[in-house]
C-alpha positions as CSV (number, residue, x, y, z in Angstrom):
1,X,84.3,84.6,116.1
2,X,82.7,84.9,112.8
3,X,83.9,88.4,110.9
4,X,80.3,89.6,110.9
5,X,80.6,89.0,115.2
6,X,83.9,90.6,114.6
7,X,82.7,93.5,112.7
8,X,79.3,93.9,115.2
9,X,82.1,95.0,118.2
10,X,81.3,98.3,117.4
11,X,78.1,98.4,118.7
12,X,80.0,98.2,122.1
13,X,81.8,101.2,121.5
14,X,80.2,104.5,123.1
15,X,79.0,106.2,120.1
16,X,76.2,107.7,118.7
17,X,77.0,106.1,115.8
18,X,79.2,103.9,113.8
19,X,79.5,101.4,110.7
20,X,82.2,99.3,109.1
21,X,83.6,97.2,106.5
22,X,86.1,95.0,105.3
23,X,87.1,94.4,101.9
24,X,89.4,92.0,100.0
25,X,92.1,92.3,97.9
26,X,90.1,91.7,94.3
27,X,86.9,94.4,95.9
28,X,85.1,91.5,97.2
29,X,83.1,92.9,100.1
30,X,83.8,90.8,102.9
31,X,81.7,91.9,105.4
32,X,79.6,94.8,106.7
33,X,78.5,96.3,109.8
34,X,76.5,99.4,110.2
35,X,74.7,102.3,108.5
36,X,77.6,101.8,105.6
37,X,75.7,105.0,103.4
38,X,75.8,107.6,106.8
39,X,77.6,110.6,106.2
40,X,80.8,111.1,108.7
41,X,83.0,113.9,109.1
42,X,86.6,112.0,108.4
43,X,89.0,114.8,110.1
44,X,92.4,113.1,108.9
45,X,91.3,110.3,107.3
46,X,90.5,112.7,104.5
47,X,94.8,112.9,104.2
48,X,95.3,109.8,102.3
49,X,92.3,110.8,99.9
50,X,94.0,114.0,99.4
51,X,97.1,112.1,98.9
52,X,96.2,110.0,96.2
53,X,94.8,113.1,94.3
54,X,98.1,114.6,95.0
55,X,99.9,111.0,93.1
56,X,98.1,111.4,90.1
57,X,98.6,114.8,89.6
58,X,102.2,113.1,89.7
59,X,101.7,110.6,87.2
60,X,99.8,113.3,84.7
61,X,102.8,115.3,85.2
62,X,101.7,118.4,86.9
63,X,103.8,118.5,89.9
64,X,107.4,115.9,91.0
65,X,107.7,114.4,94.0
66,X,111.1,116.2,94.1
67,X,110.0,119.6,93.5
68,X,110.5,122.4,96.0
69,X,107.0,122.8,97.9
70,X,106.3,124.7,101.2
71,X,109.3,125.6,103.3
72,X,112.9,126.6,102.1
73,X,114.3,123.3,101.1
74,X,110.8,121.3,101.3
75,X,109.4,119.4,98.9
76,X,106.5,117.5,98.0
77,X,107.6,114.3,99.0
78,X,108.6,116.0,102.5
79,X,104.8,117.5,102.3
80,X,103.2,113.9,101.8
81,X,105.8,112.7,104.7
82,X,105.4,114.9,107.1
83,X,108.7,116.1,107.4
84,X,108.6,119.6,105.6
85,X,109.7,121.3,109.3
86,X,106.1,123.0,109.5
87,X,104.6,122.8,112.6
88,X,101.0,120.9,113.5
89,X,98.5,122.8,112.6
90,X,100.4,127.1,112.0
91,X,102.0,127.8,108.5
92,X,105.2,128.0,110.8
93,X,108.5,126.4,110.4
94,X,109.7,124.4,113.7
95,X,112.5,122.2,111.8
96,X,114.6,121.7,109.1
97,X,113.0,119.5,106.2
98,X,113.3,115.9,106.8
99,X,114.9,116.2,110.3
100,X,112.2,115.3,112.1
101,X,108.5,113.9,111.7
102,X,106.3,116.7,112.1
103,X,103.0,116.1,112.0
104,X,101.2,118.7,109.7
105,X,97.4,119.8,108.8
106,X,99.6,123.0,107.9
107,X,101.6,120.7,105.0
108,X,99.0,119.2,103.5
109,X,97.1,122.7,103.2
110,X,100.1,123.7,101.5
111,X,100.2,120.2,99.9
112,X,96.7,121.1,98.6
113,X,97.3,124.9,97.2
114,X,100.8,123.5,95.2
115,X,99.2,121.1,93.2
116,X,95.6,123.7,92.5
117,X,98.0,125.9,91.1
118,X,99.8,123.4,89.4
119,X,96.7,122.0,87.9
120,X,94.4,125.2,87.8
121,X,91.7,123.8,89.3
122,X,91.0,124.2,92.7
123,X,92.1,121.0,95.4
124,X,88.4,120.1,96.5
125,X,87.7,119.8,92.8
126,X,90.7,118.3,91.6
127,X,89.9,115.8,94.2
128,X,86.5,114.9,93.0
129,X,87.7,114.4,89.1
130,X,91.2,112.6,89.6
131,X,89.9,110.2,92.4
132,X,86.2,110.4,93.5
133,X,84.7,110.4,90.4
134,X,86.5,107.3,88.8
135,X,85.9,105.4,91.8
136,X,82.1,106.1,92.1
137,X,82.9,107.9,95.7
138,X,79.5,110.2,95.1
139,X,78.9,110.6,99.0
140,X,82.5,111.7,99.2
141,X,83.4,115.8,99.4
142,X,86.0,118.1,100.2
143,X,84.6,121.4,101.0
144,X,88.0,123.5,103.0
145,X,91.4,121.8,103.9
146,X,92.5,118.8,102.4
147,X,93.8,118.3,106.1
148,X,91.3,117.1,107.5
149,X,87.6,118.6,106.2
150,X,86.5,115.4,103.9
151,X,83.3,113.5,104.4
152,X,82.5,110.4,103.0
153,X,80.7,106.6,104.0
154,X,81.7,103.9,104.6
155,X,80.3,102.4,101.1
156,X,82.4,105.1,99.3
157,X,85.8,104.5,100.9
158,X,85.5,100.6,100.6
159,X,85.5,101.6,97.4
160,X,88.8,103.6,97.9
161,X,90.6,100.7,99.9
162,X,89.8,98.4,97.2
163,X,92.1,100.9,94.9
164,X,94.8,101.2,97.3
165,X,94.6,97.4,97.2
166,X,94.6,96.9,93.1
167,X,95.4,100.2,91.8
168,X,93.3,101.7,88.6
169,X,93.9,105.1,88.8
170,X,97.6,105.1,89.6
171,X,100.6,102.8,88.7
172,X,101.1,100.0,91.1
173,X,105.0,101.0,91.2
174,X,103.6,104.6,92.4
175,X,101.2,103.2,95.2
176,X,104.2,100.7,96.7
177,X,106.0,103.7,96.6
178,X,103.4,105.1,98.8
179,X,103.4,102.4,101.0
180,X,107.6,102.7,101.7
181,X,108.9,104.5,104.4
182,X,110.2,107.7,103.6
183,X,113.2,109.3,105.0
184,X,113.3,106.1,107.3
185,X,114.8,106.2,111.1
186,X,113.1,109.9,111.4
187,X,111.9,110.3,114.9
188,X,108.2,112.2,115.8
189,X,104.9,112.1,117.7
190,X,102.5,109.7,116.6
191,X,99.3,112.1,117.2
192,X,97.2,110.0,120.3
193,X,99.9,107.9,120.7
194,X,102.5,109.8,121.7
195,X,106.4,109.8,120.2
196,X,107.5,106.8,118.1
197,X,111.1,106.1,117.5
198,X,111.0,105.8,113.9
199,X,107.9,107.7,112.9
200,X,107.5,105.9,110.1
201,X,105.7,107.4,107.1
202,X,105.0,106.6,103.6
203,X,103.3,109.1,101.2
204,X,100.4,110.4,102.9
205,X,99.8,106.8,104.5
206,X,101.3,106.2,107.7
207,X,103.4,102.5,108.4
208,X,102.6,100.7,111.5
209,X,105.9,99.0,111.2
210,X,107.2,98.3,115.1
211,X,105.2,101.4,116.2
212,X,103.7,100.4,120.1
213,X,101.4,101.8,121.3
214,X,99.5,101.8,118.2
215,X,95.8,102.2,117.2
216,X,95.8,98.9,115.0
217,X,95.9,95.6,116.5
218,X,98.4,93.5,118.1
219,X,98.4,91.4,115.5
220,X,98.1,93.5,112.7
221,X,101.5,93.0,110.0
222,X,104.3,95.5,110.2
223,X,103.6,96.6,106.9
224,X,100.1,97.8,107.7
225,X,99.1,101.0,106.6
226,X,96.4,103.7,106.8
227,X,95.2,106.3,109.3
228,X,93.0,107.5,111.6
229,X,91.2,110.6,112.1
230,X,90.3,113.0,115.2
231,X,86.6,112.4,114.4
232,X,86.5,109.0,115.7
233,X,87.6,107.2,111.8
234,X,89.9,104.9,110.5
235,X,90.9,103.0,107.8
236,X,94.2,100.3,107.3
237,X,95.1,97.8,104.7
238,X,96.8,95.2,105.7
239,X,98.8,93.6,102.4
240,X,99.4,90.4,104.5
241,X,96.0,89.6,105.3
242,X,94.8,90.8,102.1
243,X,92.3,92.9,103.0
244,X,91.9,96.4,104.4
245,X,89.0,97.5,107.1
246,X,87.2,100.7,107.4
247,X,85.6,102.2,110.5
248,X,83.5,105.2,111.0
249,X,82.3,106.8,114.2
250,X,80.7,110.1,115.3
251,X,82.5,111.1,118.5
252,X,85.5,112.6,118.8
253,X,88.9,110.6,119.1
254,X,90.0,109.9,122.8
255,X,90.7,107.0,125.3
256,X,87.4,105.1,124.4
257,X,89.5,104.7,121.0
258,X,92.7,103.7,122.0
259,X,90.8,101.2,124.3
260,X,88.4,100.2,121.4
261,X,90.3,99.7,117.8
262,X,93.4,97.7,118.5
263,X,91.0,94.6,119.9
264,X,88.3,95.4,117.2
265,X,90.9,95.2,114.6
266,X,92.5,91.7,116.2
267,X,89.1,89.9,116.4
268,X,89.0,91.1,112.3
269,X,92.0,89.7,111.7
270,X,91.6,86.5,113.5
271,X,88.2,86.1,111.4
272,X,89.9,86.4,108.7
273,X,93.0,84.1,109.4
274,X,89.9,81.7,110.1
């Protein structure tokens, strides 16, 4: 199957509607699928966008990674890891930072507010001038919690998976750094998928690693990362293929997923092997 065949797949799945893309290492589009300038609600695929806002405010020196953020003994590397102890979605504290792989809209809220006071410019902003702006991400917003309230196209995040892939705005040392497990062996539920022993985590990007059942592909590379959103959205780079895929839908996450992505992303990866 050709990657355009492979990429056309989601016409099967039941949604109003849904585009994609994959795009190579150097930006080369690969392939497209798709009304790739629609509008879509991201949910938590908005995360990793707030993430990499939250890295170069890093790198310009506004906030550490080591800096106490959010709970007693939290910081902003347990923020960007899930593992500050607060719980899913209440500013309350459930566990002890970096015991156990909490899964938090609450964290990256709190994620959002440290680094507008750190920066004086409110998150939604700082967003738009530290990472949408360079990229040329103009159908891109983040109006309300850097959680999970971004919306953007397809078009705009190739455009963001291509940086992942060659960093601009960041240092390459800061990105793999983003792309390592943090506070590795930590146990915790895998949001869909129920609980993963590890959980792994990088900075804002979650690691496929040995994780099963998972919503990538069998045959997707341990060291895949990305994530997915409540929405019906996902994105993953896969640094051993050498290329990363993006996939947007309008209907809400649920068993037509977890049915759907794992062979949509093996047919990609098998076009692209060929």
């Amino acid at each position: 199957m050709s990657l355009q065949n492979s990429l056309a797949l989601i016409e099967n799945w039941p949604v109003p509607t849904a585009a994609a893309a994959v795009v190579r290492a150097d930006g080369v589009v690969l392939g497209t699928h798709g009304p790739v300038t629609h509008r879509f609600p991201l949910a938590s695929v908005t995360k990793p966008l707030a993430a990499y806002a939250a890295l170069v405010a890093y790198e310009e020196g506004a906030i550490e990674l080591d800096e106490p953020a959010g709970p007693p003994g939290s910081t902003v590397r347990h923020l960007l890891a899930h593992t500050s102890g607060l719980a899913f979605d209440e500013h309350r504290v459930t566990s002890v930072p970096g015991e156990r792989r909490l899964y938090s809209n609450a964290g990256f809220e709190v994620l959002g507010d440290h680094v507008a006071k750190a920066t004086d410019i409110p998150f939604g902003e700082y967003l738009r001038q530290a990472v949408l702006e360079p990229l040329g991400m103009t159908r891109t917003s983040l109006d309300g919690s850097p959680a999970k309230d971004g919306v953007s196209t397809v078009a705009d995040l190739v455009r963001f998976v291509a940086e992942v892939q060659a960093p601009r705005l960041l240092d390459p040392r800061t990105v793999a750094e983003a792309m390592t497990v943090q506070y590795p062996g930590t146990k915790g539920v895998l949001p869909g998928f129920g609980h993963q022993s590890p959980n792994d985590w990088g900075l804002g990007f979650e690691i496929r690693d040995s994780k099963s059942p998972h919503w990538t592909g069998g045959s997707s590379s341990p060291r895949t990362f990305g994530h997915f959103g409540q929405s019906g959205t996902f994105l993953w780079v896969d640094p051993v293929a050498g290329a990363a895929c993006v996939a947007l839908a309008d209907r809400a996450f649920g068993p037509w997923a977890v049915e759907s992505w794992p062979p949509f992303t093996d047919a990609v990866l098998t076009a692209l092997r060929g």
